[in-house]
N, C-alpha and C positions, 0 to 999 in steps of 0.2 A: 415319234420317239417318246421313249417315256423311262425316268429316270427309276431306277434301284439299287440297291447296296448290296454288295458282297459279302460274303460272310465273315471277311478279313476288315472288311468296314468302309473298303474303297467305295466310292460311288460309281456308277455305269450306265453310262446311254445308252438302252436298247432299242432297236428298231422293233416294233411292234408287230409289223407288218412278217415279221419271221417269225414269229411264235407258235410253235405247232400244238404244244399243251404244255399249263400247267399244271405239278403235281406237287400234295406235301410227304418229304417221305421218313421224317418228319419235318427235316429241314423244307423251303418249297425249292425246288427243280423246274426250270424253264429249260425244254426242250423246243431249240430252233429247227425252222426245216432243214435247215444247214445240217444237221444231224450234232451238231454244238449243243452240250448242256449246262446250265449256268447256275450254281444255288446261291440263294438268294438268301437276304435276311426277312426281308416281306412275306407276308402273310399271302396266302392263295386269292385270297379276298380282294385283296390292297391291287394285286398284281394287276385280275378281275376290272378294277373299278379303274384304276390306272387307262387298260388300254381301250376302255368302252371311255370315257373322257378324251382319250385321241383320236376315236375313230369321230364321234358326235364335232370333233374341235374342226376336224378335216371336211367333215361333211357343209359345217355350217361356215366354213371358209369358200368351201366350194360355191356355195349357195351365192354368198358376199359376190364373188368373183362375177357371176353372174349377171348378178344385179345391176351391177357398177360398172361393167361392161356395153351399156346399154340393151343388154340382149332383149329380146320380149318374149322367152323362153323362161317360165317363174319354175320355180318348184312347185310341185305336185303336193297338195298339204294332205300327209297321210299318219299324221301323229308324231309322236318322236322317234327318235331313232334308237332310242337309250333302251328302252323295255324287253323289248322282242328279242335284242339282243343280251341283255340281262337274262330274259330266262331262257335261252338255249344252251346259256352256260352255266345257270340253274340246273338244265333237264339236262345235261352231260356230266354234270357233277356228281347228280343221284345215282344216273346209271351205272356211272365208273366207281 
């Protein structure tokens, strides 16, 4: 979930995991799969970083669960998870 404000100045929990795209038009516009559109006061950027910090938060919770668990099943060390994901929303950014 990741917190933003409305353009009336309420704040709102959004589920991350429903975000289909962001867009600025010029206000930004969060388009859910839901087919729900939502404007925002946040900047495209903000939104961006927002839900790449909940996906990384989920993943490295996951990781925890694991661990702690006893399992002997580790993660895979294959860098962070932040980057890759940062620039695929870089390279859709450009394109669009």
């Amino acid at each position: 979930m990741i917190e933003v404000t409305r353009l009336n100045g309420l704040p709102l929990t959004l589920n991350a995991e429903l975000i289909k795209f962001v867009e600025a038009t010029p206000d930004t516009l969060i388009s859910l799969t839901t087919g729900e559109k939502i404007m925002v006061k946040e900047a495209v950027e903000l939104i961006t970083q927002r839900v790449l910090d909940y996906r990384m938060q989920c993943c490295s919770c996951a990781g925890e669960g694991r661990r702690s668990s006893g399992s002997a099943a580790e993660p895979k060390s294959g860098g962070p998870v932040g980057p890759p994901l940062r620039r695929r929303v870089e390279e859709s950014e450009e394109a669009g």
